[in-house]
C-alpha positions in Angstrom: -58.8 174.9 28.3 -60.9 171.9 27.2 -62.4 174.3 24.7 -59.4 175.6 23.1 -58.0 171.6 22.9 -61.1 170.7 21.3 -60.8 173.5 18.9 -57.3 173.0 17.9 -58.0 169.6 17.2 -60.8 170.3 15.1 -58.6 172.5 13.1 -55.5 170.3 12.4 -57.7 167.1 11.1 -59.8 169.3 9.0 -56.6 170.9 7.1 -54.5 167.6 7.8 -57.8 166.2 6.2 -57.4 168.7 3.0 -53.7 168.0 2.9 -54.5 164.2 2.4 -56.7 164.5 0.0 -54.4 167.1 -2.6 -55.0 166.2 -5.9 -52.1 164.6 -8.4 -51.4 167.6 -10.8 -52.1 166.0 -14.3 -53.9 167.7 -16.2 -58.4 167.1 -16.1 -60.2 166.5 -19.5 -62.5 169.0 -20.0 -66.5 167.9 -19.7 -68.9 169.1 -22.2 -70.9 172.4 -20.3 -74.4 171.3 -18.7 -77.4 173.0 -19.6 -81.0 174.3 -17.7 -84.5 173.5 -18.8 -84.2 176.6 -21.6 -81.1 175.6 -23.2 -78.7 178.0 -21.9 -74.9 176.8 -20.5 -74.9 176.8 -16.9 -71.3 178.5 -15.4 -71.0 176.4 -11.7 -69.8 179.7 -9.5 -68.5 178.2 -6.2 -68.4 179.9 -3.0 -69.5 180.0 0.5 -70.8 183.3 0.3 -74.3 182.7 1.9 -74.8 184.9 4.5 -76.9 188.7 4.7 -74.3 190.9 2.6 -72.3 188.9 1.0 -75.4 186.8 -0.6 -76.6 189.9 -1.6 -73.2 191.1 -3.2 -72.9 187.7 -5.5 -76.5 188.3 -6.5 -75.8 191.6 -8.2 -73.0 190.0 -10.0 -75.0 187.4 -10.9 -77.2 189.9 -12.5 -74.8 191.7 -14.6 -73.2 188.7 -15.5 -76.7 186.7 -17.1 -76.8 190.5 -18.5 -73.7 190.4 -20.8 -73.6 186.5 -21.3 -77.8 185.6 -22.3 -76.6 182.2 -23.5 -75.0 181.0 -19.9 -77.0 180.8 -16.4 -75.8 181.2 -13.1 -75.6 178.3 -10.9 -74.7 179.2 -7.9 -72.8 176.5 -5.7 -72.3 178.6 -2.5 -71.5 176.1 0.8 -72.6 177.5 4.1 -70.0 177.9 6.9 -68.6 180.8 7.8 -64.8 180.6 7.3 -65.2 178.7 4.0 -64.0 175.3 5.9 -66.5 173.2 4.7 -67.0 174.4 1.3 -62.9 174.0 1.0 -63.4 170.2 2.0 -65.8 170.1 -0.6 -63.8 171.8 -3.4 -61.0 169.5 -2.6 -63.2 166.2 -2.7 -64.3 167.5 -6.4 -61.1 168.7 -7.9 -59.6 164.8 -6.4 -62.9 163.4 -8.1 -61.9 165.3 -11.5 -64.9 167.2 -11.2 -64.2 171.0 -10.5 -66.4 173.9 -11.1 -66.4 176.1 -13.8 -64.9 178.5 -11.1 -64.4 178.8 -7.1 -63.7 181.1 -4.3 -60.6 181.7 -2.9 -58.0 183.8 -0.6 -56.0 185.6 -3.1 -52.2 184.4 -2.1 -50.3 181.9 -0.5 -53.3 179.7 0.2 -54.1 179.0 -3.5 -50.9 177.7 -3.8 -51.4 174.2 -2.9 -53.8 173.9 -6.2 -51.2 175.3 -8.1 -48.8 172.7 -7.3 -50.7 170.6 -7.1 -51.9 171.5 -11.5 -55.2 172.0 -10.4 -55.6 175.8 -12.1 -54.8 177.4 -14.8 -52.7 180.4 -15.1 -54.5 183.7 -15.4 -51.9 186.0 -16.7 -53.5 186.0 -20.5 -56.2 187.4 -19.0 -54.8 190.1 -17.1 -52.7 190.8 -19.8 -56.4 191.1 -22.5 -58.0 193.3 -19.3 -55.0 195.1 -18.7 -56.1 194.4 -15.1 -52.0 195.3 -13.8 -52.8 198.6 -14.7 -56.3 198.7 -12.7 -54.7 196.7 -9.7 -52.6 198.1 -7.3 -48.9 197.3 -8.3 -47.7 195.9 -4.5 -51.4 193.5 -4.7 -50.3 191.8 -8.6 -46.9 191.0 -6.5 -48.2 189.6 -3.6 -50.7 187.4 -5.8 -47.9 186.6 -8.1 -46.3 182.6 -8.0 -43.2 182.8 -10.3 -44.3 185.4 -12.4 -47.8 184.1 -13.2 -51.2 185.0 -12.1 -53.9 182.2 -10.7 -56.7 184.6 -9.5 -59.1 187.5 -10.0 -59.4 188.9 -6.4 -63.1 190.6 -6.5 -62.8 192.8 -3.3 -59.9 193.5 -0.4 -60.6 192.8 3.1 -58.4 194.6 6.2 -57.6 192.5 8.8 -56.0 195.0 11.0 -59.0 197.1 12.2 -59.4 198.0 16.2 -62.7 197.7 17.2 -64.0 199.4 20.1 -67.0 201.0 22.4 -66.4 204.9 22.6 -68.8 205.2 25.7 -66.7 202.3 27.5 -63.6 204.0 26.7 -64.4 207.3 28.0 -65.9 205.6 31.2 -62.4 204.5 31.6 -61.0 207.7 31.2 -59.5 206.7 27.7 -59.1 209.5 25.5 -59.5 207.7 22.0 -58.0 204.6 20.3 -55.0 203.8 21.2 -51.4 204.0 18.2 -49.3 201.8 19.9 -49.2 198.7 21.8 -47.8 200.5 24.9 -50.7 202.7 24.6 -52.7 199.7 24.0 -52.0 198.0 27.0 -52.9 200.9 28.8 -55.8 201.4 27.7 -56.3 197.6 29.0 -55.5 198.4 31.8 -58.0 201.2 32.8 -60.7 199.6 31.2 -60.4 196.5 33.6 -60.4 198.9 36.6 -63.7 199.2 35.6 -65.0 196.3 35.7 -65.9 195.6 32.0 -64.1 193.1 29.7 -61.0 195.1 28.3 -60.8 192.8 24.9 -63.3 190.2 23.5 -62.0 187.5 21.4 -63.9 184.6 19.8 -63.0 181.0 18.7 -59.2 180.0 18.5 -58.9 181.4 14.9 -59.2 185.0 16.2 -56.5 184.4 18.5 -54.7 183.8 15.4 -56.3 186.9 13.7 -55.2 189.2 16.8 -51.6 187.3 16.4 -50.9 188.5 13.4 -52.2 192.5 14.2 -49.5 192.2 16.9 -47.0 191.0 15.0 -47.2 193.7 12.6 -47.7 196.6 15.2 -44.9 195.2 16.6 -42.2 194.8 14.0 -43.0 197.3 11.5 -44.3 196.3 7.8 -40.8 195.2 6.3 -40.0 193.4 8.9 -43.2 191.1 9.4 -43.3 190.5 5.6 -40.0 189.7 5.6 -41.3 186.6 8.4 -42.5 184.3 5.3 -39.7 184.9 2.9 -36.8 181.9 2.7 -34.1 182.2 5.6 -36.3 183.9 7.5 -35.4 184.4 11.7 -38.9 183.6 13.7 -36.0 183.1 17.0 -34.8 187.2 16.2 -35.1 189.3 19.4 -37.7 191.1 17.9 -40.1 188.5 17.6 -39.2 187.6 20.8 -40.8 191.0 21.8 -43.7 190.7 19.6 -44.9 188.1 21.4 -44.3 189.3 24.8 -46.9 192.0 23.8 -49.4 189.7 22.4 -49.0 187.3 25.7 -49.4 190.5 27.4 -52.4 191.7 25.3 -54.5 188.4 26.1 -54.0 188.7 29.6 -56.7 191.1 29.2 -58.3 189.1 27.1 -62.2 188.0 28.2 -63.9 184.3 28.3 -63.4 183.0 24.3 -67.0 183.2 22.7 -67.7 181.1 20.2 -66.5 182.6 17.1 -66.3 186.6 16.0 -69.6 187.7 15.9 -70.3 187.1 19.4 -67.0 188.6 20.1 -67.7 191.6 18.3 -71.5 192.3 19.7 -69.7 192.3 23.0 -68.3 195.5 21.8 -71.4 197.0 20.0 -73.1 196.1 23.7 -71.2 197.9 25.9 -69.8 194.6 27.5 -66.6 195.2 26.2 -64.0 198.0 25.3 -61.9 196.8 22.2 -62.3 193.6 19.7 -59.3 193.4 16.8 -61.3 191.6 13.6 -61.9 192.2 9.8 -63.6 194.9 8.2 -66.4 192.7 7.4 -67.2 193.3 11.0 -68.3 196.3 10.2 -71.5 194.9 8.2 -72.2 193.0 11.3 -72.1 195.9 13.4 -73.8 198.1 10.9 -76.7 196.2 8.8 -80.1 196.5 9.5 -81.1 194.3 12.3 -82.6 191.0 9.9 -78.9 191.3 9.2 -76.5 192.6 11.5 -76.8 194.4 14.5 -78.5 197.8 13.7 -75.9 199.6 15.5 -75.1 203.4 14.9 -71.4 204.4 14.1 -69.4 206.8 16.2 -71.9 205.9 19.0 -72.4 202.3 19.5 -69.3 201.4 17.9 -65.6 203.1 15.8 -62.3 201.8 14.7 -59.3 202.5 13.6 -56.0 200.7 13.2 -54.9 198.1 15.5 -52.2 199.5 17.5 -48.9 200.0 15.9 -50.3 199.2 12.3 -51.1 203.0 11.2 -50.7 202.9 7.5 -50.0 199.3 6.5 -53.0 197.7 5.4 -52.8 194.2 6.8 -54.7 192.9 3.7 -57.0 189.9 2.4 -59.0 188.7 -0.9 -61.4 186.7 -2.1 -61.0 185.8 -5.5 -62.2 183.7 -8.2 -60.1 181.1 -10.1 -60.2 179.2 -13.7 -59.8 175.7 -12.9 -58.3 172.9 -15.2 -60.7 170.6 -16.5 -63.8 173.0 -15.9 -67.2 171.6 -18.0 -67.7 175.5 -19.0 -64.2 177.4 -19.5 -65.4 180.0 -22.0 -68.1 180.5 -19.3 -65.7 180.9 -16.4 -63.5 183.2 -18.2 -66.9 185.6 -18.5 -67.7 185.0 -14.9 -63.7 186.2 -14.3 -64.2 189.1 -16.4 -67.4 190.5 -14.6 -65.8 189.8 -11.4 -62.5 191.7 -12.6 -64.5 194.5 -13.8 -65.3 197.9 -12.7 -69.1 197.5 -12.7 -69.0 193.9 -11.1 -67.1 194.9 -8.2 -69.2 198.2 -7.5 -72.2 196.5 -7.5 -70.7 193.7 -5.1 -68.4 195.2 -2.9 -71.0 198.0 -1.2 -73.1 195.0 -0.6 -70.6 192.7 0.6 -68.9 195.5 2.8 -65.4 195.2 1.3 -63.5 197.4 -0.9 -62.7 196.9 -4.4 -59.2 195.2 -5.2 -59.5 198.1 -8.6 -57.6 201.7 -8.0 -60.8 202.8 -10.0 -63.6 202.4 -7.9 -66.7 204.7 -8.0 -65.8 206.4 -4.3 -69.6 208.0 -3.8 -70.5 204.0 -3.1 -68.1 203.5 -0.2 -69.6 205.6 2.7 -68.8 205.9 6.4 -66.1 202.9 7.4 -65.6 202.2 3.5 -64.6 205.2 2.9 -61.4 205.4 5.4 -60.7 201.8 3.6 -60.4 203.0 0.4 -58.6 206.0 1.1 -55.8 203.9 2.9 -56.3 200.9 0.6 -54.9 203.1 -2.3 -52.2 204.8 0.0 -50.9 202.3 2.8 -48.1 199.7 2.5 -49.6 195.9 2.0 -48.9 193.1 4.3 -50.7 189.7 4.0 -52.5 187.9 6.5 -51.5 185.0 8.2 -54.8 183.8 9.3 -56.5 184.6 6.1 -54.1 183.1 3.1 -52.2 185.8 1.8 -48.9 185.2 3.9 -49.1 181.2 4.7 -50.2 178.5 3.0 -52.3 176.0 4.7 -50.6 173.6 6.0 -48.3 176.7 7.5 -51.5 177.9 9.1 -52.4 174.7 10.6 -49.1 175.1 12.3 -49.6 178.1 13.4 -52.9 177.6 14.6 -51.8 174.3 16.6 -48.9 176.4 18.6 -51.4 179.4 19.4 -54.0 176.5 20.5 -50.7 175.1 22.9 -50.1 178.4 23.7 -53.8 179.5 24.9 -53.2 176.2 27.5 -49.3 176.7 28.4 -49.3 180.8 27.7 -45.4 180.2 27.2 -43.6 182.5 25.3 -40.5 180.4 24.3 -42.6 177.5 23.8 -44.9 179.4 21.6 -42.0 180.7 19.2 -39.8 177.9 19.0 -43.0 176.1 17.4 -43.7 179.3 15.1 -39.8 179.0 14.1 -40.4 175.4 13.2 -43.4 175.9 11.3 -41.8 178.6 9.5 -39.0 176.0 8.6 -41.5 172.9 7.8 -43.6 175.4 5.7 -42.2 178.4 4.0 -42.6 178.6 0.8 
């Protein structure tokens, strides 16, 4: 309990924190472009892509970028911390300082859209419209990205949240047949595995309580019905939702101790400690990278996946994307860091790395192997739904919200209580 406390209050004074400091919307003055020790325009890429994968992913756009642009250099302002927490702090302390970068990292959706009130970005649709990029993206992706008809990001690769992790030797030790399709089979499944003795679902820090929320949620009401939670007027106290959250207060009953964030979670699974783990795709790097890193593990054996119960073809979908903000020393040189990262060739030679999926319809498929290729395959077939706990669906100040009544909830584990506060977030927050 004292962990969970601690956690949520970590949470809500880092994004009350960001909330505090949001910028005034006027427009920046532009700064002339800085250059390195040969004379060339540095671009000031910001991110907080550091670790094995990803790292390795911005490097090889970082190569064909310096490739097609010889007079600009990479400088590469990645923050380390794994959700992005700290380098958002940062950003936010820079664009209040009237100092952005030439361009930075961010959730494609409704968590870019405090900058965008807030004047901080410039609108991108000149550029999709030069790229033809609506024609390359899928049509239900430009929509969900889309702020009153205007574009304020190049999303670089697609992310599923909705993915069902879990041990196939535990599973059949428990006398489960395969993964389970619905929640009832889900809890089930639960069931047997505790028999057994082994933990029937690992979860990590508080945010993947949030992360599993939302897979419920949509397993639970059906696509329409869980996008239609963050639209205007919409009924978080329905009878429906009510259910939905009886099966996720069911589902964590199973739940083991919290470890401290997802990958320790997740290596529960790939051990054999546990049966099932609902995370990201980019667990699947984790599980599958070469020990120096990730795990090493062998697919099919040590771990598989599939969707999370109830969420068969919806893609419960996230993005990291780049931006153009105002007042940036080097816009001509952001706009060519947008274009490589909107192109066909800069998002092949990141994505396979990175272990995402291109956001692009025209992907090389021979790249995307094992896991990746089940992602693309659905990724061009399945209905979209956003995440909650990743940006798409909320924006922050929603998901703080959120995040404080699942942290009350871990402590209370009442239902009522839980979506009463989830109705008035919804109300404080929708956009």
């Amino acid at each position: 309990m004292r962990r969970w406390l601690v956690a949520a209050s970590i949470t809500m004074v880092s994004v009350l924190g960001l909330t505090a400091c949001g910028g005034g919307g006027g427009e920046q003055t532009a700064q002339s472009p800085s250059a390195d020790s040969g004379g060339k325009q540095q671009v000031e890429v910001f991110s907080w892509w550091t670790g094995p994968g990803e790292a390795d992913g911005l490097a090889a756009m970082r190569k064909i970028f310096e490739d097609k642009n010889p007079t600009y250099t990479f400088f590469d302002a990645a923050v380390a911390g794994g959700s992005g927490d700290k380098a958002k702090a940062l950003l936010q302390s820079k664009l209040q300082a009237g100092t952005p970068p030439d361009t930075f990292q961010g959730h494609a959706g409704a968590e870019l859209q405090g900058y965008i009130k807030a004047g901080n970005l410039e609108d991108l649709t000149s550029l999709y419209d030069e790229l033809k990029l609506k024609e390359v993206f899928p049509a239900q992706l430009v929509e969900q990205i889309s702020v009153e008809g205007k574009i304020y990001s190049v999303p670089v690769n697609i992310h599923r949240s909705n993915v069902l992790w879990f041990n196939p030797a535990v599973l059949k030790e428990a006398g489960v047949a395969g993964a389970p399709k619905t929640i009832e089979e889900f809890v089930a499944a639960l069931e047997k595995v505790k028999a057994k003795g082994k933990v029937p679902l690992s979860i990590g820090s508080e945010w993947t309580v949030t992360h599993l929320l939302e897979s419920v949620l949509l397993g639970s009401l059906g696509t329409d019905a869980y996008n239609a939670l963050f639209k205007p007027g919409a009924d978080w106290n329905s009878p429906q939702v009510t259910t939905a959250l009886q099966n996720f207060a069911k589902i964590m009953e199973y739940a083991g101790d919290p470890q401290d964030d997802w990958q320790p979670a997740a290596k529960q699974v790939a051990d054999g400690e546990a049966a099932f783990n609902i995370m990201g795709d980019w667990a699947y790097g984790y599980f599958h990278n070469p020990p120096e890193g990730g795990l090493g593990k062998k697919s099919k054996t040590d771990f598989d996946w599939a969707p999370a119960p109830g969420t068969e073809g919806t893609y419960l979908w996230l993005s990291d994307s780049f931006t153009l903000p105002k007042g940036a020393k080097n816009r001509d040189g952001a706009l060519a860091w947008l274009k490589v990262a909107a192109s066909k060739e800069g998002q092949d030679a990141f994505n396979p790395k990175k272990g995402s999926i291109p956001a692009r319809k025209d992907a090389d498929q021979s790249l995307y192997t094992d896991y990746l290729a089940d992602a693309l395959k659905d990724w061009s077939s399945n209905k979209l739904a956003g995440s909650i706990q990743h940006g798409v669906a909320v924006n922050q100040p929603w998901l703080a919200a959120i995040n404080e009544q699942v942290g009350l909830f871990l402590g209370t584990k009442d239902v009522k209580a839980l979506q009463q506060g989830l109705a008035d977030a919804a109300t404080a927050n929708a956009q």
